[in-house]
Each structure stands twice: as C-alpha cells, then as structure tokens.
MDAnalysis code that builds the backbone (N, CA, C; Angstrom):
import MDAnalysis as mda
import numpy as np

u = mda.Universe.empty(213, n_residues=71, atom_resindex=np.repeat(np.arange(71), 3), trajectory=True)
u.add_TopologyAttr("name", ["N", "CA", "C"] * 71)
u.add_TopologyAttr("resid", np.arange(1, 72))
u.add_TopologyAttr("resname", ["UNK", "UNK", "UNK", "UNK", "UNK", "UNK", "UNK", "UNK", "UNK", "UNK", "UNK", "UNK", "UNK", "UNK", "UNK", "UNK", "UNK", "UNK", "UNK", "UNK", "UNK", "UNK", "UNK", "UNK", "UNK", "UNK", "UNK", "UNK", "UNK", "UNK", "UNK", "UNK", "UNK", "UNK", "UNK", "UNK", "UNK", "UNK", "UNK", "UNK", "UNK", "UNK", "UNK", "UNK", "UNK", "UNK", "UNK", "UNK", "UNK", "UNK", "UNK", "UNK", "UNK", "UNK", "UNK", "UNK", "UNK", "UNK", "UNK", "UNK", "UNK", "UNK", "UNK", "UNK", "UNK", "UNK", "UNK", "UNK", "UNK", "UNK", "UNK"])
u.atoms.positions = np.array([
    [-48.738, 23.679, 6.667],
    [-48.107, 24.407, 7.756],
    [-47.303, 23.496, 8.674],
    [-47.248, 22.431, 8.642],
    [-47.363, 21.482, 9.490],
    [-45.889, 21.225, 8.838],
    [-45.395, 21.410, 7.608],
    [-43.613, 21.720, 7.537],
    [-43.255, 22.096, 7.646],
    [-43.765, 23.639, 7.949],
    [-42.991, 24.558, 8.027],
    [-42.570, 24.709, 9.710],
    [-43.408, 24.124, 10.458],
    [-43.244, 24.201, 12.099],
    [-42.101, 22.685, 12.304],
    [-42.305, 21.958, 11.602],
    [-41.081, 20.784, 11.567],
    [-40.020, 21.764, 11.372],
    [-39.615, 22.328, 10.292],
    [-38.529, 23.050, 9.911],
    [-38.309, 23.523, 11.057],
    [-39.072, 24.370, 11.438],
    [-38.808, 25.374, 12.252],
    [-38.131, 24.877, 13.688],
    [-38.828, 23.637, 14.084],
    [-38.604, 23.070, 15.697],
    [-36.983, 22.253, 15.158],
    [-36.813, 21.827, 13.751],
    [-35.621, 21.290, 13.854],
    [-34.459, 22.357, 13.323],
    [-34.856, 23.304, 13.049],
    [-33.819, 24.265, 12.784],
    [-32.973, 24.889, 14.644],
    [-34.529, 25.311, 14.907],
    [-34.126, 25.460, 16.518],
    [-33.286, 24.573, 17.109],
    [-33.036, 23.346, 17.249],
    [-32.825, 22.578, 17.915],
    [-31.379, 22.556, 17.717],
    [-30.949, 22.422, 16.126],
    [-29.396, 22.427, 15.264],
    [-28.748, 23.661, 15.876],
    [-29.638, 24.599, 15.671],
    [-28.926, 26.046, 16.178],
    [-28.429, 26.320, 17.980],
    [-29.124, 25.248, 18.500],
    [-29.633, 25.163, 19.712],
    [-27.660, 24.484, 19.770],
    [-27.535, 23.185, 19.138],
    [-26.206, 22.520, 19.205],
    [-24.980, 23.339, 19.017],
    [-25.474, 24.040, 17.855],
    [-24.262, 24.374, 17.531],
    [-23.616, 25.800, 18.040],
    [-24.782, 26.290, 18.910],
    [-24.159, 27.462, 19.747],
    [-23.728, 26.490, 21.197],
    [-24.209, 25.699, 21.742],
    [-23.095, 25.040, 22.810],
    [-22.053, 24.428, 22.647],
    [-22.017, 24.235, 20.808],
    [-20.321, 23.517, 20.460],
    [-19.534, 24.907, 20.584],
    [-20.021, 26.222, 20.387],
    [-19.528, 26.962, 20.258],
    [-19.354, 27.647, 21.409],
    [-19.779, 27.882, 21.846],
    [-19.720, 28.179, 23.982],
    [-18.093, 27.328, 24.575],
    [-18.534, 26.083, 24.289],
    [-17.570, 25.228, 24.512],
    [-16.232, 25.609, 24.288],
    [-15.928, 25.480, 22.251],
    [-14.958, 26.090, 22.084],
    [-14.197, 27.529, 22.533],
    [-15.025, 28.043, 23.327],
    [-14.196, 29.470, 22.937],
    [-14.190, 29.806, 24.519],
    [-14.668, 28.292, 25.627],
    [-13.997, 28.513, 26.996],
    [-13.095, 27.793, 26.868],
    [-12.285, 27.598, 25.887],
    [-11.032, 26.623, 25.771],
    [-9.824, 27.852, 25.373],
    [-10.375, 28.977, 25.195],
    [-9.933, 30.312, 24.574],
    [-9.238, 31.105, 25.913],
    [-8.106, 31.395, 26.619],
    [-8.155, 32.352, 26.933],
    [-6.944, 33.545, 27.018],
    [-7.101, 34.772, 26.635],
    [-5.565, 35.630, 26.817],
    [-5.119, 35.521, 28.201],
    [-3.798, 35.660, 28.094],
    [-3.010, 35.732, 29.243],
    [-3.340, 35.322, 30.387],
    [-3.969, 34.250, 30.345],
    [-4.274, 33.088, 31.417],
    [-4.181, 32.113, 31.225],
    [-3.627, 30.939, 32.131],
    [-3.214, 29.784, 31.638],
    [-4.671, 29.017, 31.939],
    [-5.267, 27.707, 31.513],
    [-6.654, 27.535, 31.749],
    [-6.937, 25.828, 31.258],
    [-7.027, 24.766, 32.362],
    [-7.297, 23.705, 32.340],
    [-8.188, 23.335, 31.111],
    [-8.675, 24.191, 30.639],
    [-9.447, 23.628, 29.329],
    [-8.663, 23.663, 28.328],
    [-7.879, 24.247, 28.203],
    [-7.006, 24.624, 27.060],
    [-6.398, 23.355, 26.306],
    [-6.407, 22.216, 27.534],
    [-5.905, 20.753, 26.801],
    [-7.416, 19.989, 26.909],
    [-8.667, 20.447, 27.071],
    [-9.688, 19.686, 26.684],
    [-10.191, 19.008, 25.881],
    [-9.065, 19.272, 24.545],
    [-9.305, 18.487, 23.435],
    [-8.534, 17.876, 22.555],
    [-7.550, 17.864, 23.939],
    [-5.722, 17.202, 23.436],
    [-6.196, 16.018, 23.796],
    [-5.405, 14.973, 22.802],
    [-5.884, 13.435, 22.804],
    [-4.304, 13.039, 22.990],
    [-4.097, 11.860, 23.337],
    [-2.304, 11.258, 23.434],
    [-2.602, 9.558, 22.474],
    [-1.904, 9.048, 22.672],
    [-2.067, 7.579, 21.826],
    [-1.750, 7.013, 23.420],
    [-2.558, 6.188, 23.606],
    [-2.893, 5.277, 24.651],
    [-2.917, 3.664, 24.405],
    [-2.043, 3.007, 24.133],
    [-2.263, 1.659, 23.658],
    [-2.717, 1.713, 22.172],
    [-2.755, 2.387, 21.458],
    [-3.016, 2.417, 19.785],
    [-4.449, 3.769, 19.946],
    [-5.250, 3.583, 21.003],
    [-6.436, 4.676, 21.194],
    [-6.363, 5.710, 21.425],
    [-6.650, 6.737, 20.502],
    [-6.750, 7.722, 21.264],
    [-7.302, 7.859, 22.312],
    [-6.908, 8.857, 23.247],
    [-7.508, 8.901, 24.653],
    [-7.679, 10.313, 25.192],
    [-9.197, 11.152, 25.635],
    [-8.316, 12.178, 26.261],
    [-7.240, 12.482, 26.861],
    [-6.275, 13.309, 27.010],
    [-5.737, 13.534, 28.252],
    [-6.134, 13.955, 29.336],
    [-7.563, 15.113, 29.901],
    [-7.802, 14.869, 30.932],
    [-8.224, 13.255, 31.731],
    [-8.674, 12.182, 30.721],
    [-8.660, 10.988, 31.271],
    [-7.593, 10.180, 32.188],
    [-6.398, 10.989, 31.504],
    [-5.097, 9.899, 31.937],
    [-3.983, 10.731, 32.788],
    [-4.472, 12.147, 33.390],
    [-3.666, 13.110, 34.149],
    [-4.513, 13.602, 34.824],
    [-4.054, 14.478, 36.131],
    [-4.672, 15.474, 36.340],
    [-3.631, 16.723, 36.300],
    [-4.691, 18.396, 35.859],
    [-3.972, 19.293, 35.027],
    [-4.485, 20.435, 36.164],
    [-3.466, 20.752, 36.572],
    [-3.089, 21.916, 37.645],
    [-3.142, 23.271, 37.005],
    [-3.645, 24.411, 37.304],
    [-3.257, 25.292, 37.085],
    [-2.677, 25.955, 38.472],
    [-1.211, 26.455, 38.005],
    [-0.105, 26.416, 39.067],
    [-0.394, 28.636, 39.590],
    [-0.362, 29.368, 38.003],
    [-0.318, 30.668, 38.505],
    [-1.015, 31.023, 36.899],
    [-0.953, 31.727, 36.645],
    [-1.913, 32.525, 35.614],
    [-0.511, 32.403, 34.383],
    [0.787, 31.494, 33.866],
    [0.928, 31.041, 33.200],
    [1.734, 29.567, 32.953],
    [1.310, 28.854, 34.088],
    [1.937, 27.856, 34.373],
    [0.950, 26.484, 34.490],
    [0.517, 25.732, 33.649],
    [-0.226, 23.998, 34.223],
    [0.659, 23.245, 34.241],
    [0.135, 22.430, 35.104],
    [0.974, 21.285, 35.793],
    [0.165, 19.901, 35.355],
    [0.894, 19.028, 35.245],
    [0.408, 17.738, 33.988],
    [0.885, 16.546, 35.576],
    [-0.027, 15.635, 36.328],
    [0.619, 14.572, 37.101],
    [-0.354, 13.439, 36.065],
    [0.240, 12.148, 35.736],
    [-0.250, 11.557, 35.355],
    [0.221, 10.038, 36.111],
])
C-alpha cells in the first residue's frame, strides 16, 4: 500500500504544477484588453542572453488597447 500512497502524493503534487503552469498561461490570455502579461514571456537578446523583457522595461498599460514599452 505504501506505493500506491507514493503514487498517489506524487501524482497530486505534478497535477498540483501543472494546473499553476496553467493558471499562469491563460492570465497571459485576454479578449479585447490590452494586459501587461501578455509580454510575460517575451524574451529580447540582451548581450547574446536571453533576457525577459519585463526585466529590461517597464510596460504601461495606457487604455484597454494600447501598452507602453519605457526601457
């Protein structure tokens, strides 16, 4: 029994990840709103590295279809 509760606590745990990768993705989601996450997983070349771009800007949202990029 004692595998089947391993299974069980590590199945939970995977499922546990992969619904907050998925939460994540889909506040990066939105209709007809413009939405600072939307470049959360835009990277630029930074000296040869990738780099986020929220690292190297800050990203305005100006009106419901307009961001603003100051870097």
């Amino acid at each position: 029994m004692e595998g089947v509760s391993a299974l069980l606590t590590n199945t939970k745990n995977e499922m546990a990840e992969h619904v907050a990768r998925l939460e994540r993705d889909l506040a990066t989601i939105r209709t007809g709103r413009a939405s600072a996450g939307l470049l959360e997983n835009v990277r630029v070349d930074y000296y040869g590295t990738p780099t986020p771009i929220k690292q190297m800007a800050v990203i305005n949202v100006l009106d419901a279809k307009t961001l603003e990029i100051h870097h």
